[in-house]
Backbone as XML, in Angstrom:
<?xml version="1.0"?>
<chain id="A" units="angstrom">
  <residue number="1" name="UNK">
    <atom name="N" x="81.787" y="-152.792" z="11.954"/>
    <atom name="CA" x="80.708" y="-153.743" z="12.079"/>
    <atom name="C" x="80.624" y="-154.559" z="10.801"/>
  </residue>
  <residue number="2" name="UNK">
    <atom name="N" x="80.316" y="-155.662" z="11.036"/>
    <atom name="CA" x="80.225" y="-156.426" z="9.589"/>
    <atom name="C" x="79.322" y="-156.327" z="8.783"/>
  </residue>
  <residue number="3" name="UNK">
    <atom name="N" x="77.997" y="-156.002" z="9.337"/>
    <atom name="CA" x="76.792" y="-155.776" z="8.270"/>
    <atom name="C" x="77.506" y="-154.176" z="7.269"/>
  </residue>
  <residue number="4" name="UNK">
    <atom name="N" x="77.716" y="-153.156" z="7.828"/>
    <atom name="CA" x="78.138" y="-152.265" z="7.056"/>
    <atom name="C" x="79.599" y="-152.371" z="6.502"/>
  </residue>
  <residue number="5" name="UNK">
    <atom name="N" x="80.241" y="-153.404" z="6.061"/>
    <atom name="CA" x="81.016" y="-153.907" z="5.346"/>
    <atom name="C" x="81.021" y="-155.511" z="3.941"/>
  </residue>
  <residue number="6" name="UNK">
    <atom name="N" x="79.660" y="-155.342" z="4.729"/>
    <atom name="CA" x="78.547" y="-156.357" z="3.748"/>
    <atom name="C" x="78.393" y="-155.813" z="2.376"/>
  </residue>
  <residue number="7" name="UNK">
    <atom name="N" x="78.216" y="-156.498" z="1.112"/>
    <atom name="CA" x="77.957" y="-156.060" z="0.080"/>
    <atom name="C" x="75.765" y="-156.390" z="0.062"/>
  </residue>
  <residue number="8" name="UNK">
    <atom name="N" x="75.757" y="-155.593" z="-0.719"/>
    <atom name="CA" x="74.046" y="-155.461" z="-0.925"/>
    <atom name="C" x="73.525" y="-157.138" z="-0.490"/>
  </residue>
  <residue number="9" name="UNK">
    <atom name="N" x="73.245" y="-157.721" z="-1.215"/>
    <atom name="CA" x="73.107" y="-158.961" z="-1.372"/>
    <atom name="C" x="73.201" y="-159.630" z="0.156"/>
  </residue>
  <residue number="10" name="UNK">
    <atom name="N" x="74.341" y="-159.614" z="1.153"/>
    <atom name="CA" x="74.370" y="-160.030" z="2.690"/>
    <atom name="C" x="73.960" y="-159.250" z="3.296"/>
  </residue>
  <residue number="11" name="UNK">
    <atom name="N" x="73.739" y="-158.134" z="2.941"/>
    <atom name="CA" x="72.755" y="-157.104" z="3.865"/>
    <atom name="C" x="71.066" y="-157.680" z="3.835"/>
  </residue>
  <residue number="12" name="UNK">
    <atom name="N" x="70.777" y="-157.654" z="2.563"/>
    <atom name="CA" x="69.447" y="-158.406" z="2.178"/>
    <atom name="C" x="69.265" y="-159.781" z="3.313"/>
  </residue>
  <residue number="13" name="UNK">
    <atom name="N" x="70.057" y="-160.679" z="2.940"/>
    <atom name="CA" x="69.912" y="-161.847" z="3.528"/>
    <atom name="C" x="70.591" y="-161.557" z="5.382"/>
  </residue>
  <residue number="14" name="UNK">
    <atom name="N" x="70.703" y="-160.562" z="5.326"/>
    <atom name="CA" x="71.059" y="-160.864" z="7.048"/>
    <atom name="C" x="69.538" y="-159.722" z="7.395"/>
  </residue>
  <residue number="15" name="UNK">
    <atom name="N" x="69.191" y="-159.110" z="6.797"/>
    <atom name="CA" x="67.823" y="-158.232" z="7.288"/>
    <atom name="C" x="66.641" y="-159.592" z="7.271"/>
  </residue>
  <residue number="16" name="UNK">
    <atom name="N" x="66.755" y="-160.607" z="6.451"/>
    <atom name="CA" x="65.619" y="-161.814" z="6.282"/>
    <atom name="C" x="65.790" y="-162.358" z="7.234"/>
  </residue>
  <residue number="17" name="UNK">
    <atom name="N" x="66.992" y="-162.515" z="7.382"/>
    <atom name="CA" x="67.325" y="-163.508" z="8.866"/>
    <atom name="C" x="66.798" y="-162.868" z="10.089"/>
  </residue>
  <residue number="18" name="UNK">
    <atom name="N" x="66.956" y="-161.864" z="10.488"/>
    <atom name="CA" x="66.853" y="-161.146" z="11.659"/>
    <atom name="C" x="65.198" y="-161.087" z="11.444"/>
  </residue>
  <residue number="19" name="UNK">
    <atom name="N" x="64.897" y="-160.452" z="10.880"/>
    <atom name="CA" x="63.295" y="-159.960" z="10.852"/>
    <atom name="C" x="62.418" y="-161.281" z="9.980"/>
  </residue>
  <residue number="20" name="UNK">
    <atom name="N" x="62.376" y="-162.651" z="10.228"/>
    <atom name="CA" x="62.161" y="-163.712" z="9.145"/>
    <atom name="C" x="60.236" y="-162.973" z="9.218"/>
  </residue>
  <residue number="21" name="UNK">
    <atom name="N" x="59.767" y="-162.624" z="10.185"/>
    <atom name="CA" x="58.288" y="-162.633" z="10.113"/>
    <atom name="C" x="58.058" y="-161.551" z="8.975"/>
  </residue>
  <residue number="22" name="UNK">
    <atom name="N" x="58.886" y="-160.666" z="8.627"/>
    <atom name="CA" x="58.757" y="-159.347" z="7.708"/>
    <atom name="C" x="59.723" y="-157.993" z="8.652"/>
  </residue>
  <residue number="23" name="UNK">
    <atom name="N" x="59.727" y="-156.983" z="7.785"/>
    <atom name="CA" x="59.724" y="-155.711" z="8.487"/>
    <atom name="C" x="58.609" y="-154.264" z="7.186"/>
  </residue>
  <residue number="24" name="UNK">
    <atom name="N" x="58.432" y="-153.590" z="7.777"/>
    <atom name="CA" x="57.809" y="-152.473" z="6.943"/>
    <atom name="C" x="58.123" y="-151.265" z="7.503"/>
  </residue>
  <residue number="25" name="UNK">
    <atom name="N" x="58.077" y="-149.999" z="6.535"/>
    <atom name="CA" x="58.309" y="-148.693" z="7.070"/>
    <atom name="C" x="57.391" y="-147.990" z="6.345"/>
  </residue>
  <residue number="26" name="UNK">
    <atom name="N" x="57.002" y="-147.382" z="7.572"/>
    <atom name="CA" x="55.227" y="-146.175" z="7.576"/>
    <atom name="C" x="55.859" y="-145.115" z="8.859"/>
  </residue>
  <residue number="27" name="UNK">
    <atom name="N" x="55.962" y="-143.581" z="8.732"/>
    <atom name="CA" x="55.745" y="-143.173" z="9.294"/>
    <atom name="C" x="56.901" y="-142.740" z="9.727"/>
  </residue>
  <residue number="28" name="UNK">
    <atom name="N" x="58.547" y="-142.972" z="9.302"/>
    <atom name="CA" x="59.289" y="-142.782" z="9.614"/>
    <atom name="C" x="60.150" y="-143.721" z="10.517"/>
  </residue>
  <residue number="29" name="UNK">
    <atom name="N" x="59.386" y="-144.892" z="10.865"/>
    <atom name="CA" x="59.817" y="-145.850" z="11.668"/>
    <atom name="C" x="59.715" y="-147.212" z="10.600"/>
  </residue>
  <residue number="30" name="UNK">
    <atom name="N" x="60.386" y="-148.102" z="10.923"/>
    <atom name="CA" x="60.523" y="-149.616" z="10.561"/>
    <atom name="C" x="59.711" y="-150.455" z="11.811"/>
  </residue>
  <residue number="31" name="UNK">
    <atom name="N" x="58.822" y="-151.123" z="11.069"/>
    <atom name="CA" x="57.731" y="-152.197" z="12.222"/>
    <atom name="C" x="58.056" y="-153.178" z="12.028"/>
  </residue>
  <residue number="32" name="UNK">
    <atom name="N" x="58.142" y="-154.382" z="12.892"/>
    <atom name="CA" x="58.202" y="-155.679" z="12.582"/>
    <atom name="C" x="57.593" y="-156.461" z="13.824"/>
  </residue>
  <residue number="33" name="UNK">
    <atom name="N" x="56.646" y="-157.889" z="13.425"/>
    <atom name="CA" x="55.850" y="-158.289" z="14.775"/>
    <atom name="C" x="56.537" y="-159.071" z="15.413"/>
  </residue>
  <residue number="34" name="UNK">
    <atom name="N" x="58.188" y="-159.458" z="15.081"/>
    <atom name="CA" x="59.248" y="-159.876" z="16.147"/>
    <atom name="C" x="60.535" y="-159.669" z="15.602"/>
  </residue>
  <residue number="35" name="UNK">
    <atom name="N" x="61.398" y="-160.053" z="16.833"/>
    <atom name="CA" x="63.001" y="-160.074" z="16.494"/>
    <atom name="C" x="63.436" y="-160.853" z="16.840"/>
  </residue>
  <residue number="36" name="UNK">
    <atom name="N" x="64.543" y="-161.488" z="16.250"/>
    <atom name="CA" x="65.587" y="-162.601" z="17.033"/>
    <atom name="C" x="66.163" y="-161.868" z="18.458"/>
  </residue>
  <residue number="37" name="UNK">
    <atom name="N" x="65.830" y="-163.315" z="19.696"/>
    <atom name="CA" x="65.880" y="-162.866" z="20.097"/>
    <atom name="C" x="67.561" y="-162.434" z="20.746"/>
  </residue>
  <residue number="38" name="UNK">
    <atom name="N" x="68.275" y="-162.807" z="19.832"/>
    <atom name="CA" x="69.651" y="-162.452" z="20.082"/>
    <atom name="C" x="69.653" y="-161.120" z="19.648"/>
  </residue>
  <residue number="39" name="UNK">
    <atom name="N" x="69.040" y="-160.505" z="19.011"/>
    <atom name="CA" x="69.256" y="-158.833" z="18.956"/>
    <atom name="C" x="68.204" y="-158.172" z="19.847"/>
  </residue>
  <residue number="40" name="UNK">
    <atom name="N" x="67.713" y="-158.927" z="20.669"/>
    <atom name="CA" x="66.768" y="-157.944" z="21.993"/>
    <atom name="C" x="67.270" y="-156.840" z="22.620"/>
  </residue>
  <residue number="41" name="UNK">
    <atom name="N" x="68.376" y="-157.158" z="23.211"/>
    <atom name="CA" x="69.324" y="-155.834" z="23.809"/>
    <atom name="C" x="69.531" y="-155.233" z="23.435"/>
  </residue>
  <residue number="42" name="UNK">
    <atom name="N" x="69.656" y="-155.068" z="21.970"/>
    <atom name="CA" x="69.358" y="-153.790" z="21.089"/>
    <atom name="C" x="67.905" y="-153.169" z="20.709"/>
  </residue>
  <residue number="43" name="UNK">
    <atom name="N" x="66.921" y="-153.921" z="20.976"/>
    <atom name="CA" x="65.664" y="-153.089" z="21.061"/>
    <atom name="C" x="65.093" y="-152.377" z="21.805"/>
  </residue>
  <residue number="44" name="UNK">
    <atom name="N" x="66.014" y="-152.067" z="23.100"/>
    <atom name="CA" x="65.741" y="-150.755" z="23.489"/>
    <atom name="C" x="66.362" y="-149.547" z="23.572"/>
  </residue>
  <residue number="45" name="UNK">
    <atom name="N" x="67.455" y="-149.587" z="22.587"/>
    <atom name="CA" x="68.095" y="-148.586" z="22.069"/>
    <atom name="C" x="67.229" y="-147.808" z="20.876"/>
  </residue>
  <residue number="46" name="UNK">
    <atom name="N" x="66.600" y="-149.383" z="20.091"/>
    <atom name="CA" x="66.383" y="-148.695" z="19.029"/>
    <atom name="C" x="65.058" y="-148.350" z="18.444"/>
  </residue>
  <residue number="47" name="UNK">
    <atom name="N" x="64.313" y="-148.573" z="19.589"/>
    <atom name="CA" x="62.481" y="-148.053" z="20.137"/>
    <atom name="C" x="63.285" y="-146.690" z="20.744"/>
  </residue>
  <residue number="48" name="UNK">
    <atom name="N" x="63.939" y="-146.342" z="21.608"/>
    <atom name="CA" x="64.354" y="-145.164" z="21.669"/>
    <atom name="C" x="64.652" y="-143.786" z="20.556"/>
  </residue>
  <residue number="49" name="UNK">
    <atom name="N" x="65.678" y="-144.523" z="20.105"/>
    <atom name="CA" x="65.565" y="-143.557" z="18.449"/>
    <atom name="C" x="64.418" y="-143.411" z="17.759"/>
  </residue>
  <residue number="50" name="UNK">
    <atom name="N" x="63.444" y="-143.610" z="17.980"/>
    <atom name="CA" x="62.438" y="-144.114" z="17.117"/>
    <atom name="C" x="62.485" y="-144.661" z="15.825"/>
  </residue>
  <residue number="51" name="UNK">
    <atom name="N" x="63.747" y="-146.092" z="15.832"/>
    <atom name="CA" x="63.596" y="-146.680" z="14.716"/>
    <atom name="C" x="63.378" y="-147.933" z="14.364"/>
  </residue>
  <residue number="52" name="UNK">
    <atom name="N" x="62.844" y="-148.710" z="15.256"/>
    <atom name="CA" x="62.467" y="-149.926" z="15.036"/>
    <atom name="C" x="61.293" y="-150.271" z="16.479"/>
  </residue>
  <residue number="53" name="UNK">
    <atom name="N" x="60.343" y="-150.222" z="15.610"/>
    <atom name="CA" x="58.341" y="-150.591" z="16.763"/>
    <atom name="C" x="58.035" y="-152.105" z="16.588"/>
  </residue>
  <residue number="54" name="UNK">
    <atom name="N" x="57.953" y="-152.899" z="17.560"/>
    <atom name="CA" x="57.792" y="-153.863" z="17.759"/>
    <atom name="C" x="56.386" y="-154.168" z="17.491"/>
  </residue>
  <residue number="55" name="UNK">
    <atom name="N" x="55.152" y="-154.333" z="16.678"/>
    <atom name="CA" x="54.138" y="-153.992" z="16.575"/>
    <atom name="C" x="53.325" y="-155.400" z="15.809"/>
  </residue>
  <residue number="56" name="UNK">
    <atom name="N" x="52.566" y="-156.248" z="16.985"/>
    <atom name="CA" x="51.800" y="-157.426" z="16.807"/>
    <atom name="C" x="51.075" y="-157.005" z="15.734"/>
  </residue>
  <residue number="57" name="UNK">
    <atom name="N" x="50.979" y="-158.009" z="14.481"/>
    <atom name="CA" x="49.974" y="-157.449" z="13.872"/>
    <atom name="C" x="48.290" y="-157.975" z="14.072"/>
  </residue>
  <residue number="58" name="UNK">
    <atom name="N" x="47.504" y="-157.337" z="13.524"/>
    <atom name="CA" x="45.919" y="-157.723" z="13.642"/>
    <atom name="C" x="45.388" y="-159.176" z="13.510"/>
  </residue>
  <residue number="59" name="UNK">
    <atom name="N" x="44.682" y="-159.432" z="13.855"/>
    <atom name="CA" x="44.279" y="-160.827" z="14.102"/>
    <atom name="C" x="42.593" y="-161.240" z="13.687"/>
  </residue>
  <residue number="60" name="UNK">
    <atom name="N" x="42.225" y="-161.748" z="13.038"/>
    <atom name="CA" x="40.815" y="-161.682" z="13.022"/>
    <atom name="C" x="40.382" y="-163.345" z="13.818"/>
  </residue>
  <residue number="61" name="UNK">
    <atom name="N" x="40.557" y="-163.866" z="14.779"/>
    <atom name="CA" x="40.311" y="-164.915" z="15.352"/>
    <atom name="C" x="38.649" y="-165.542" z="15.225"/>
  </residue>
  <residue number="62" name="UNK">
    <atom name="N" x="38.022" y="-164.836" z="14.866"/>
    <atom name="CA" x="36.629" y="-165.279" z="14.975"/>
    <atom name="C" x="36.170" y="-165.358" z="16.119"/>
  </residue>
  <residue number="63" name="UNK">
    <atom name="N" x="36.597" y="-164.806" z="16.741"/>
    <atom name="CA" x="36.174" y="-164.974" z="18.452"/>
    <atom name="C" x="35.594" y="-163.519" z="18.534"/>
  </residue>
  <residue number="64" name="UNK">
    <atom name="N" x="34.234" y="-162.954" z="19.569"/>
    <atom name="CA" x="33.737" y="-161.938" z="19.597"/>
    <atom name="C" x="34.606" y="-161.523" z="20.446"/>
  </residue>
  <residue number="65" name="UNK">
    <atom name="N" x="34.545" y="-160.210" z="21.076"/>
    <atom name="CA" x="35.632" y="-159.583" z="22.323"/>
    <atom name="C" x="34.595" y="-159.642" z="23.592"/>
  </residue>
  <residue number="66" name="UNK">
    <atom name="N" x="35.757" y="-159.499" z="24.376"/>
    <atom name="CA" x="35.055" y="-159.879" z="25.625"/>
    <atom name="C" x="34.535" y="-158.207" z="26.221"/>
  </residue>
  <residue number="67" name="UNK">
    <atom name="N" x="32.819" y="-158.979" z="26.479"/>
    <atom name="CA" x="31.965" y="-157.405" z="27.234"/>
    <atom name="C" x="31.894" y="-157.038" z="28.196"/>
  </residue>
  <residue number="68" name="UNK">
    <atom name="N" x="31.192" y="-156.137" z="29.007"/>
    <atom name="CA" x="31.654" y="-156.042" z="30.017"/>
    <atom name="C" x="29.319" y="-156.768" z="30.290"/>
  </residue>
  <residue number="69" name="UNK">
    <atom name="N" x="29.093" y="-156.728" z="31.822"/>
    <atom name="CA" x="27.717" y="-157.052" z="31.721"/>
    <atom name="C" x="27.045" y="-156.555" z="31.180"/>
  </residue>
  <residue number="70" name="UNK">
    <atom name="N" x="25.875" y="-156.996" z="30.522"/>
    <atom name="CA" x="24.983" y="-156.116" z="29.802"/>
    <atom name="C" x="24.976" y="-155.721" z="28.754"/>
  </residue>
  <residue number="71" name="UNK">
    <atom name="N" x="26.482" y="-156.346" z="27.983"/>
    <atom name="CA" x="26.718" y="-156.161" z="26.698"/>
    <atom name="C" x="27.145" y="-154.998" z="25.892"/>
  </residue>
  <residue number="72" name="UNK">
    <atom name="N" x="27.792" y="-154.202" z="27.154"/>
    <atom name="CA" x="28.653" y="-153.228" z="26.882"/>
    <atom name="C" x="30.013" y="-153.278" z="26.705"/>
  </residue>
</chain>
């Protein structure tokens, strides 16, 4: 494979490329809130392993959430 024949430096810059929104690791897994989507077909291999969670991050929109009647 070419990434693991990559020196440090193109590994760096091909992980920026792929993950441009970020990636982070908590928990034993790597999160990121998207992927190119040319490596999709590999994201369900690798949500399987448990090593890469596709995970929207938080949003504070200013918008209240929606209740149910009665304000529950």
């Amino acid at each position: 494979m070419l990434f693991e024949s990559a020196n440090l430096h193109q590994k760096q810059a091909f992980i920026r490329i792929v993950f441009n929104s970020g990636i982070s690791y908590s928990d034993g897994i790597y999160r990121t809130p998207s992927i190119l989507p040319l490596f999709a077909d590999k994201l369900l291999i690798l949500k399987e392993k448990r090593l890469l969670e596709i995970q929207q991050p938080l949003e504070n929109s200013g918008i209240a959430p929606v209740s149910a009647p009665g304000g529950t």
